[in-house]
C-alpha positions in Angstrom: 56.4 3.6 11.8 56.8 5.1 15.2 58.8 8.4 15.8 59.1 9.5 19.6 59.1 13.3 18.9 54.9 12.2 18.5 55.1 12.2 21.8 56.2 14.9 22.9 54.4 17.8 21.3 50.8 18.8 20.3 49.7 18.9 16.4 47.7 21.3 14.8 46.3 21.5 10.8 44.6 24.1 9.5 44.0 25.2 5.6 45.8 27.8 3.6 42.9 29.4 1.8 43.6 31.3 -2.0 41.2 33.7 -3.1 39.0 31.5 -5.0 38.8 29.0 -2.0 41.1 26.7 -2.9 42.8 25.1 -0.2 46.8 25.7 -1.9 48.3 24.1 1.6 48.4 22.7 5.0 49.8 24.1 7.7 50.9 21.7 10.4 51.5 23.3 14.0 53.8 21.4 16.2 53.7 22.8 20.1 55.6 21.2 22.8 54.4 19.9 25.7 57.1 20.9 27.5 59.2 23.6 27.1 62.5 21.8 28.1 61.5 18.9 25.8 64.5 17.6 23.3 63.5 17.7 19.8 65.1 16.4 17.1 64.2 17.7 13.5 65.0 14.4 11.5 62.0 13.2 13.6 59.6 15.3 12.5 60.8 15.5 9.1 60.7 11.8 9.2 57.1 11.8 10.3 55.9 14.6 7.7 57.0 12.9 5.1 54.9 9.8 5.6 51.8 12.1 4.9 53.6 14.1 2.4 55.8 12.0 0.5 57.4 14.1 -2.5 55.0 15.3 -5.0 51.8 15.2 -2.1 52.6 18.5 -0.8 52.4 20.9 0.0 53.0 21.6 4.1 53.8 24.5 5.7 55.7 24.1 9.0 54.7 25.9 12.0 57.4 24.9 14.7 56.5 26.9 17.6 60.5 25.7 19.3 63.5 27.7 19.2 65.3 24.7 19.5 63.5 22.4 16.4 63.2 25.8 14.3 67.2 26.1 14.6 67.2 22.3 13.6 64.8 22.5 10.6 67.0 25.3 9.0 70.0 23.2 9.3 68.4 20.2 8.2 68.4 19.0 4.4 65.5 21.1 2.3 62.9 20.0 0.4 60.7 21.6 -2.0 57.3 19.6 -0.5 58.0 21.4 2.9 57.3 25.0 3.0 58.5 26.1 6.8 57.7 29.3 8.6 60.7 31.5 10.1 59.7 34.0 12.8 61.1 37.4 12.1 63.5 37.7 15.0 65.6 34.8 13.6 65.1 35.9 10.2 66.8 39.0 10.6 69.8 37.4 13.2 72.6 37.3 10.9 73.8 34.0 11.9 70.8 32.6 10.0 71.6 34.1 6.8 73.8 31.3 5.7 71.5 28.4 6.7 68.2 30.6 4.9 69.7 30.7 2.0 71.2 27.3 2.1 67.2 26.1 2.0 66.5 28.8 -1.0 69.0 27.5 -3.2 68.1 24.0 -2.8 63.9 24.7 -3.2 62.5 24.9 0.6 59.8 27.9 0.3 60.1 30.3 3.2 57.7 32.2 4.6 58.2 35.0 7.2 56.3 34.9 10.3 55.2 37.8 12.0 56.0 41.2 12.2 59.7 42.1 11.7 61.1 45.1 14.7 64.1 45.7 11.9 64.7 45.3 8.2 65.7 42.0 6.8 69.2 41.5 5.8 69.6 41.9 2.3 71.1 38.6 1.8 68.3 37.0 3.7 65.2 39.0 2.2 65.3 37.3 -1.4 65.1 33.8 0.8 60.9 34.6 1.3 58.1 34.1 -0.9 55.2 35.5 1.9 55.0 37.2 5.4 52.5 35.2 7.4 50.6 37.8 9.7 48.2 37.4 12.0 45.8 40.4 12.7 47.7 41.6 15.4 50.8 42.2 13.4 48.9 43.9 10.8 47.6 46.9 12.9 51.0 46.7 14.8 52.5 47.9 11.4 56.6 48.1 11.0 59.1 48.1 8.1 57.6 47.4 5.3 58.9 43.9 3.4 57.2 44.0 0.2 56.1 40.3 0.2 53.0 39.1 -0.2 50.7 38.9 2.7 49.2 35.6 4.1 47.1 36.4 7.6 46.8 33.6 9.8 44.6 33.0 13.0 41.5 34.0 11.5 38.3 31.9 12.5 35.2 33.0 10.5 33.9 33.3 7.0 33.5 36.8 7.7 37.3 37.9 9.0 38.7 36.1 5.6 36.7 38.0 3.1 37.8 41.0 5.3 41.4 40.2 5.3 41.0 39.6 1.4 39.4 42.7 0.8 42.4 44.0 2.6 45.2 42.9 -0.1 45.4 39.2 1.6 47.2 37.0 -0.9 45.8 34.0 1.3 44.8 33.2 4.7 45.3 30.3 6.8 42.3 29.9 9.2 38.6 28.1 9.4 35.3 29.7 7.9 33.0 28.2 10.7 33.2 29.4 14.1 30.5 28.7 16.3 27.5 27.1 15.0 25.6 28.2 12.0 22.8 30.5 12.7 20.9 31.4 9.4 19.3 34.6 9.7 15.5 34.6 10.2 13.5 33.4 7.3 16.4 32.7 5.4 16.0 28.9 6.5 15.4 26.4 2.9 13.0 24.2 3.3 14.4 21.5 1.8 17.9 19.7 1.0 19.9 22.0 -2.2 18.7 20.1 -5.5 22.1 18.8 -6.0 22.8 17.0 -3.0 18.8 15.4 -2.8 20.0 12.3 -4.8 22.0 11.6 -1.8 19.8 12.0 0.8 17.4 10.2 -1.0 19.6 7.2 -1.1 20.6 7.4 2.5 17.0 7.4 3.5 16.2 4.4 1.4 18.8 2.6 2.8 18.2 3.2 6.2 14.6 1.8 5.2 16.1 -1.3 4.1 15.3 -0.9 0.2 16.5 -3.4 -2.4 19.3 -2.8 -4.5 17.7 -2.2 -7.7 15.7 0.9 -6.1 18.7 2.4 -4.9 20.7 1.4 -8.1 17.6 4.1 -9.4 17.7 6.5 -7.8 21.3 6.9 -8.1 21.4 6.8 -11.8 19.5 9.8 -11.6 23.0 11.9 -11.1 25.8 10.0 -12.9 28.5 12.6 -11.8 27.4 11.3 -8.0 27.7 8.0 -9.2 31.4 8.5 -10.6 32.6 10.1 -7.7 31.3 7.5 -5.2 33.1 5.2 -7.3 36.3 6.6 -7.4 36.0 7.0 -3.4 35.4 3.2 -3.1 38.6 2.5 -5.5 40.5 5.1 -3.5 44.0 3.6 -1.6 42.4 5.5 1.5 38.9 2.6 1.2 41.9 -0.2 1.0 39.1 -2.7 -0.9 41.4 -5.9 -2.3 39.4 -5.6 -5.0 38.4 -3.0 -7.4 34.6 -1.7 -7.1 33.2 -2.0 -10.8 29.4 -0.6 -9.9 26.9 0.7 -7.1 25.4 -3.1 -7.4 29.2 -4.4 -6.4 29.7 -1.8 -3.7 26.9 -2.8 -1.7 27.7 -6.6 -2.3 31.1 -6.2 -0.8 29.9 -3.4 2.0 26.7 -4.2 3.2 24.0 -1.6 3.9 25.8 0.0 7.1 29.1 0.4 5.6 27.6 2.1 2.3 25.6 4.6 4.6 29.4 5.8 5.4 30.3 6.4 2.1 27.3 8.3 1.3 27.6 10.3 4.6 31.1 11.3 2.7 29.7 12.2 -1.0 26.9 14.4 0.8 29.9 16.9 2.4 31.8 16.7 -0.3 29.4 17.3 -3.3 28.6 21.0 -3.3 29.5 22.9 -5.7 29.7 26.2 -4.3 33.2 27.1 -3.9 32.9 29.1 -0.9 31.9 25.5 1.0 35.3 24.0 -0.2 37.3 24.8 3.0 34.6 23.8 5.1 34.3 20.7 2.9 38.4 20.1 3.9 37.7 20.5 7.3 34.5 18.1 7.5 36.6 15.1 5.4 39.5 15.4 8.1 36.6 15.2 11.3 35.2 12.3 9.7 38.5 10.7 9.1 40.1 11.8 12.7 37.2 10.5 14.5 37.3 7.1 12.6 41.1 6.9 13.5 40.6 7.9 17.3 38.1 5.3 17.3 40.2 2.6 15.8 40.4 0.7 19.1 37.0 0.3 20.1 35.7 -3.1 18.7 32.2 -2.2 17.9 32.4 -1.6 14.5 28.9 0.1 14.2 30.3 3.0 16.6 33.6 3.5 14.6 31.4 4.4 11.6 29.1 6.2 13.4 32.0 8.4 14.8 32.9 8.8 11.3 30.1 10.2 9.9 30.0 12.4 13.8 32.7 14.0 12.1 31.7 14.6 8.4 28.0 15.6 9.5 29.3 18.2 12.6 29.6 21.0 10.0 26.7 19.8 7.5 24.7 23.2 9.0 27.2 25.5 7.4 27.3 23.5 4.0 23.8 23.1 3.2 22.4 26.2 5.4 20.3 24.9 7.5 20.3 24.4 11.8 20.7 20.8 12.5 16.9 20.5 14.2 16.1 21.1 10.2 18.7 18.8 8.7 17.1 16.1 11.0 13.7 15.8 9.3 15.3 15.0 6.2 18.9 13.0 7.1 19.4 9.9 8.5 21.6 10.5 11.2 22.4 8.0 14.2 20.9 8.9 17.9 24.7 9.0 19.5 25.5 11.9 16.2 22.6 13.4 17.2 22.9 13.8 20.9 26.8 15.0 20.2 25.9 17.5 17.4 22.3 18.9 18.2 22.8 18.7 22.2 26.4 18.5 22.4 26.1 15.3 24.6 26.7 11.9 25.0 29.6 9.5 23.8 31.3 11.4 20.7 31.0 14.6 22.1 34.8 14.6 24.1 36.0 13.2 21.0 34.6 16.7 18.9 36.3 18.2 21.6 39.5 16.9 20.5 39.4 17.7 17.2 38.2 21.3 17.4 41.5 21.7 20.0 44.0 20.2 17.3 42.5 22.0 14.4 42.8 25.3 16.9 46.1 24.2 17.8 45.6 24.9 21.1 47.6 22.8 24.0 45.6 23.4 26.6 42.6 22.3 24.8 44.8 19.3 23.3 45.8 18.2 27.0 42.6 18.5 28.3 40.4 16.9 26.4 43.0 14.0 25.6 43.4 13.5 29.1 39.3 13.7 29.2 39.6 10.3 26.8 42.7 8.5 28.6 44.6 9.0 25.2 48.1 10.0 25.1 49.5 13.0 22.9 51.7 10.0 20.9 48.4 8.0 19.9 46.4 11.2 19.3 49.4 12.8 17.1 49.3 8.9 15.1 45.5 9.5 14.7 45.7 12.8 13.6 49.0 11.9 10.6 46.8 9.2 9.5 43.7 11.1 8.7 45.2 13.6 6.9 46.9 11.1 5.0 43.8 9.7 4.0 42.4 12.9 3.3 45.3 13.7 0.8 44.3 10.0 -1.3 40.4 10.9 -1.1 40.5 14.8 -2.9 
């Protein structure tokens, strides 16, 4: 379904991240493109709620428009949108009516940033959190009593911090910049859980017969349940349902199985730190795949896929690409884009590190690097996390 308002602003998702790592919420940034740009709230509520249909939430909103914000709180509530009120129109009085309007019928408010005044006492009951970024917090001000989410945050480091603060949650990434294990801390091999999988990828790069691979993978039946239930998913969208490994690679072929394993490996750990790096690596994979939709080669759309999944495999299984290399399978155009940070896929990564920094500038530029307009890119970018949502 189309819905022009895709057109006219930038999308950002990032994680809302609990103290045990569990990702509890996205938060979807919408920027305009232009500051003069009409925006119409159905719109956008209209396209949300093909990724989050009721029950598949939640979403937290992050309308950075006066305009749409005013729209949003007039607009009719829903408890599988959660949407974020900056704190100068939470505390105008002419919002009290509308705030609480969106209480009383189960929208979740959260207050975002730091407030100059007290809230109104009608209003103040409307909030579950105060979002705040790190710059509010040393800014200080009147004190609101809710529970504190800090956004903007962009290491692993910076979110134990703003935990060990009092942090209910955070929304923010654990991964900036590239990993960089300290000296001698480098493994030598793969972690014993995830060596089934590279196993299999390597035989089936070499071309092994199915009853080897069938083998090896019987060796971790908790891998071979989970592959499974990926291939059944709706995301897979087989017309038929996928009753063993044997089956799989009857209907899939070598290549295409390569993909699915490329998914199981950065999504298998099971230390829960890794899970919101895990979140982010599924939605690269898929975003990639989706921005790649209209090239015919089939080979490169998978390839850009696993780009995706594999651009943040350092950080899950420790270890600097170069390593990762002497043990993974991984395609010469990945390779040039993740090692080098060349060749064809490397604009595309580009892309995707600007929409999960929801940064516009970034978004323009490296869209307008690829010839793809903000429409198709905000399309690409509902889709995946659609997809996502059906896969965990």
């Amino acid at each position: 379904m189309n819905h022009p308002i895709l057109g006219a602003v930038a999308l950002g998702y990032t994680p809302q991240i609990d103290r045990q790592h569990l990702i509890t919420a996205t938060r979807l940034t919408v920027i305009p493109l232009r500051p003069d740009a009409k925006l119409e709230a159905s719109e956008l509520l209209a396209a949300v709620a093909e990724v989050w249909p009721a029950g598949a939430g939640p979403v937290i909103l992050n309308v950075l428009n006066e305009d749409l914000l005013e729209g949003l709180l007039r607009s009719e509530p829903s408890s599988n949108w959660m949407l974020e009120v900056p704190a100068f129109m939470a505390t105008d009085e002419a919002h009290i009516e509308p705030l609480q309007a969106l209480k009383k019928r189960g929208t979740p408010l959260l207050l975002k940033g730091q407030a100059s005044q007290a809230l109104p006492a009608q209003t103040k009951p409307c909030f579950q959190w105060a979002v705040l970024d790190p710059d509010d917090e040393s800014r200080g001000g009147p004190d609101t009593g809710l529970p504190r989410v800090i956004s903007g945050l962009r290491d692993a480091a910076a979110i134990e911090a703003a935990f060990a603060r009092g942090a209910h949650s955070v929304i923010g990434w654990p991964m900036q910049g590239a990993f960089d294990p300290p000296p001698g801390s480098v493994k030598p091999e793969v972690q014993a859980d995830l060596q089934v999988i590279v196993e299999l990828m390597s035989r089936i790069d070499q071309g092994e017969d199915v009853e080897r691979l069938e083998q090896t993978l019987k060796r971790d039946p908790s891998l071979a349940f989970k592959l499974l239930r990926y291939l059944n998913s709706a995301a897979f969208g087989l017309p038929v349902e996928v009753s063993s490994f044997r089956h799989a690679i009857m209907l899939l072929g070598y290549a295409r199985m390569k993909r699915w394993l490329a998914l199981l490996l950065t999504t298998a750990s099971k230390d829960h730190a890794m899970r919101p790096i895990m979140y982010a690596a599924l939605r690269r994979g898929l975003l990639m795949e989706e921005l790649a939709k209209g090239m015919s080669d089939a080979e490169l759309r998978d390839e850009m896929f696993i780009c995706g999944l594999f651009s943040l495999l350092d950080h899950m299984l420790k270890q600097p690409f170069t390593k990762l290399l002497q043990s993974i399978p991984m395609p010469e155009r990945v390779r040039q884009a993740l090692v080098d940070e060349s060749g064809p896929f490397q604009p595309y990564l580009e892309l995707v590190h600007a929409i999960e920094n929801a940064s516009v500038f970034d978004f323009r530029a490296a869209a307008e690097q690829l010839m793809l307009g903000a429409e198709e890119v905000n399309h690409c970018v509902l889709r995946a996390l659609k997809k996502a949502s059906q896969l965990e």
